[in-house]
C-alpha positions in Angstrom: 0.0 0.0 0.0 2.6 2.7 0.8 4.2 1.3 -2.9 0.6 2.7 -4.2 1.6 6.3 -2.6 4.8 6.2 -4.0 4.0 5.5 -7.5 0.9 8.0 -7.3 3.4 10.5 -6.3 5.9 9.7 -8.4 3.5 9.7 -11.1 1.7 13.5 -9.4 5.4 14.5 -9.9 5.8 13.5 -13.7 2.6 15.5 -14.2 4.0 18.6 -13.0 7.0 18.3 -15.0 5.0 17.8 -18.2 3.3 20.7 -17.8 5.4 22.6 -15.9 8.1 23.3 -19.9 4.8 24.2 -21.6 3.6 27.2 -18.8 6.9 27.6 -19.5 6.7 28.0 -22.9 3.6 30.5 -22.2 4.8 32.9 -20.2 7.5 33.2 -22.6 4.8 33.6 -25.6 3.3 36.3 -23.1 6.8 38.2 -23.1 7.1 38.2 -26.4 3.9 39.4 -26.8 4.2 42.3 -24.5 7.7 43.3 -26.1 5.7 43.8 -29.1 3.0 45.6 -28.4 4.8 47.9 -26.5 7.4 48.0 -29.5 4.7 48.5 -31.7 3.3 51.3 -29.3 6.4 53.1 -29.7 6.8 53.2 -33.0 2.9 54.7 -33.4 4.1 57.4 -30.9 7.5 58.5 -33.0 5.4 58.2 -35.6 2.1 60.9 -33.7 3.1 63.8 -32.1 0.0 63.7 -29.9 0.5 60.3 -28.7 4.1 60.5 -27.9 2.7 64.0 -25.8 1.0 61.3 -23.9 2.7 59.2 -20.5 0.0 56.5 -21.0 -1.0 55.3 -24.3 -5.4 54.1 -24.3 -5.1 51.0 -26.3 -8.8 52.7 -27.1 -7.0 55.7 -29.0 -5.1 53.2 -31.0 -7.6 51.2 -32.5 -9.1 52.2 -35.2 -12.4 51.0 -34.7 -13.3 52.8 -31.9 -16.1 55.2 -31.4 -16.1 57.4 -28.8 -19.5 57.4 -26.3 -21.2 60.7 -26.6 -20.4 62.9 -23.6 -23.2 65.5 -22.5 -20.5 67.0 -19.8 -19.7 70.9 -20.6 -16.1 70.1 -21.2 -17.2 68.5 -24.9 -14.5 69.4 -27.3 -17.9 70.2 -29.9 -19.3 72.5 -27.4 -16.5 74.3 -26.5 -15.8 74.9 -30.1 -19.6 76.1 -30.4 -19.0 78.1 -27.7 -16.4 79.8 -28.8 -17.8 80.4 -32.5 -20.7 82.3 -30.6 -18.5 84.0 -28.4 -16.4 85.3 -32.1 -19.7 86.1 -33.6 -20.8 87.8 -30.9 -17.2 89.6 -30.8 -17.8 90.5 -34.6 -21.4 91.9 -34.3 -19.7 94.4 -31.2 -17.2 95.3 -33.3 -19.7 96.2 -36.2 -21.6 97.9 -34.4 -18.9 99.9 -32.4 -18.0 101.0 -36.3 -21.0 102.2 -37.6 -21.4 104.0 -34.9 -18.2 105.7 -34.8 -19.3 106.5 -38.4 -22.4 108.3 -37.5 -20.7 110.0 -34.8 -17.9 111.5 -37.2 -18.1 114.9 -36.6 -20.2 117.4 -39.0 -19.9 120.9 -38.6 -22.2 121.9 -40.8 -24.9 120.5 -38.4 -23.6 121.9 -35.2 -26.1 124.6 -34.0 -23.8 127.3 -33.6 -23.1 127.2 -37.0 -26.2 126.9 -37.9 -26.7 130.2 -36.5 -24.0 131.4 -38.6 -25.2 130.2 -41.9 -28.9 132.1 -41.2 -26.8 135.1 -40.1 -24.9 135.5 -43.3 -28.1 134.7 -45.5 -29.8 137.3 -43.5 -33.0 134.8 -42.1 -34.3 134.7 -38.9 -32.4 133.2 -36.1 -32.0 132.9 -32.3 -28.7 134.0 -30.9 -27.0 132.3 -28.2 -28.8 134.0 -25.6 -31.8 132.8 -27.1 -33.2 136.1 -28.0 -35.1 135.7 -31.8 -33.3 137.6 -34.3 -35.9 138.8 -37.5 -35.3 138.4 -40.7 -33.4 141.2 -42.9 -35.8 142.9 -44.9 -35.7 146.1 -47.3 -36.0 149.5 -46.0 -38.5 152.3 -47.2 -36.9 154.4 -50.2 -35.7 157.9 -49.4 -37.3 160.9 -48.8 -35.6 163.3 -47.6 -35.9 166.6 -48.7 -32.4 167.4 -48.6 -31.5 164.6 -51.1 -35.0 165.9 -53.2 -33.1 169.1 -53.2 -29.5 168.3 -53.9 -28.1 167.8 -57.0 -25.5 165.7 -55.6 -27.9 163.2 -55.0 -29.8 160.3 -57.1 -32.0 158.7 -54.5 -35.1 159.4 -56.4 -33.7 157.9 -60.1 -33.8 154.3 -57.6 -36.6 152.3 -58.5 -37.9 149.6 -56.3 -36.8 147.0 -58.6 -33.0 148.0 -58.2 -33.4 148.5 -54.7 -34.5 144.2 -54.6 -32.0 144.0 -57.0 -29.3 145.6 -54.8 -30.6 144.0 -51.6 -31.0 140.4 -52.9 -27.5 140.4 -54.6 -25.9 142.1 -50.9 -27.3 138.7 -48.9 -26.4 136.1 -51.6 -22.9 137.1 -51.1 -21.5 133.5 -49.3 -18.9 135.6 -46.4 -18.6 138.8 -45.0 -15.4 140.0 -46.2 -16.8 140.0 -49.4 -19.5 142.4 -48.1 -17.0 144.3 -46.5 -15.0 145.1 -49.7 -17.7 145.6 -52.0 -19.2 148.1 -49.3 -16.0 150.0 -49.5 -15.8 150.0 -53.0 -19.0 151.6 -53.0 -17.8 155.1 -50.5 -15.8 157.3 -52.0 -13.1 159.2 -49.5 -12.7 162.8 -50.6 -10.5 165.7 -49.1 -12.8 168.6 -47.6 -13.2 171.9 -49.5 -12.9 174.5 -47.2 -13.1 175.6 -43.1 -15.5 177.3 -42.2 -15.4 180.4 -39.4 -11.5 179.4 -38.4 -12.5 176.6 -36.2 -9.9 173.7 -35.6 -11.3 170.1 -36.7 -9.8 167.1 -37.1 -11.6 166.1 -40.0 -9.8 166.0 -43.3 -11.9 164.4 -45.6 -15.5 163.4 -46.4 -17.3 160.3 -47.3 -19.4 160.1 -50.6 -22.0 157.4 -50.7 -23.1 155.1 -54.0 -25.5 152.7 -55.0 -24.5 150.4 -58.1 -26.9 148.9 -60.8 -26.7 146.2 -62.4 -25.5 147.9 -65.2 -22.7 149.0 -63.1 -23.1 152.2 -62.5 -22.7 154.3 -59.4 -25.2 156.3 -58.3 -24.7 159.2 -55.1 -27.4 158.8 -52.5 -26.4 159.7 -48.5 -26.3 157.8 -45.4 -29.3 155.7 -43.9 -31.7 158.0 -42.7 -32.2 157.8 -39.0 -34.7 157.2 -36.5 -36.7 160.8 -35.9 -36.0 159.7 -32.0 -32.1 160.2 -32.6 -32.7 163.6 -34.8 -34.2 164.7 -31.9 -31.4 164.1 -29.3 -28.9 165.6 -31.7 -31.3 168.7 -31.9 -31.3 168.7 -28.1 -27.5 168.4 -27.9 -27.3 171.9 -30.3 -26.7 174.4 -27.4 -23.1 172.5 -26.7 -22.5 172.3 -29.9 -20.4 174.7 -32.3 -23.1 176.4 -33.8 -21.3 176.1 -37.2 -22.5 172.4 -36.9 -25.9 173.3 -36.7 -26.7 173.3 -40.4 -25.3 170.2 -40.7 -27.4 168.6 -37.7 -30.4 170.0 -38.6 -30.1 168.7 -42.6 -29.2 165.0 -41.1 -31.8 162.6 -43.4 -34.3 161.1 -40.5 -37.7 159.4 -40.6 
């Protein structure tokens, strides 16, 4: 009986030995196995910059026949990338905005209202100054009549007719600046030396101004100053008894209304 035991072992023991050369034989299929995949594993990332950026290679990644899960989480790669198309457009619609209206806020000087006052002021139409007081429009004057300019030969006022006197005050306003009134105002007074001194008194005035009118058919004809208010005749008249009385005559034949 203990021969029995012996022999079972001894055969128990041949067994093992069998078997033991070929688990042998497949761990060392398993090594070699291993060596190559992870040779092969290499080699893919030499070959991809994005898997050799990797510590850990996903047998996943590598396979070709692998199809991600969709993922609802924020960090999506497609959401972030929808994200930040909206976010660009958005960026563009600001910044086309922001330019248009940086163009409608280009300045225009032309439409500022103090100019605006300017431009009626030099056509001559109604306007309200700064201070907000309204300004009427220019209009013509009555014609002369004074008798001193009836009388005078020196003076043409009655040869005007009203339609050069429209004519003369429509072509005054259209003028486009002021210096141009300025110089065809002057070219329109004539500066001439005085004649003669009367009674030996001392003035300081040399010369006298003659006044003219021009047609359209460019000639000049003498009229005199704007007549003035009867209100201001009347306070020269009152200023007479201080006044050389040599003067008087030329107060009292002042042109008024």
């Amino acid at each position: 009986m203990s021969g029995n035991k012996v022999d079972t072992h001894v055969v128990e023991l041949e067994d093992l030995d069998e078997s033991r050369p070929e688990k042998e034989g497949n761990d060392v299929d398993m090594g070699q196995q291993i060596e190559e995949e992870t040779a092969s594993k290499a080699s893919r990332a030499e070959s991809d910059p994005d898997l050799s950026s990797n510590s850990e290679i996903d047998d996943t990644v590598l396979d070709e026949d692998y199809r991600p899960e969709k993922d609802d989480s924020p960090d999506n790669g497609s959401d972030t990338d929808t994200a930040q198309r909206a976010v660009s457009e958005g960026d563009a619609g600001d910044v086309l905005e922001t330019s248009a209206v940086q163009r409608h806020r280009r300045p225009r000087p032309d439409m500022w209202k103090r100019e605006l006052i300017k431009e009626k002021r030099l056509k001559g139409e109604n306007y309200k100054n700064p201070m907000g007081q309204e300004r009427p429009p220019k209009t013509m004057g009555p014609p002369c009549t004074s008798q001193h300019c009836l009388k005078s030969e020196k003076r043409s006022c009655e040869l005007l007719t009203e339609e050069h006197r429209t004519d003369i005050f429509n072509n005054f306003w259209s003028m486009p600046f002021w210096e141009t009134r300025k110089l065809y105002i002057q070219t329109l007074v004539q500066n001439v030396p005085i004649k003669q001194k009367k009674g030996g008194v001392a003035s300081r005035r040399t010369t006298s101004l003659l006044y003219h009118l021009q047609l359209a058919d460019r000639r000049k004809l003498p009229v005199s100053q704007l007549p003035i208010t009867l209100r201001k005749f009347n306070d020269l008249q009152a200023m007479k008894p201080v006044l050389p009385k040599v003067a008087h005559q030329y107060y009292d034949n002042l042109p008024h209304q």
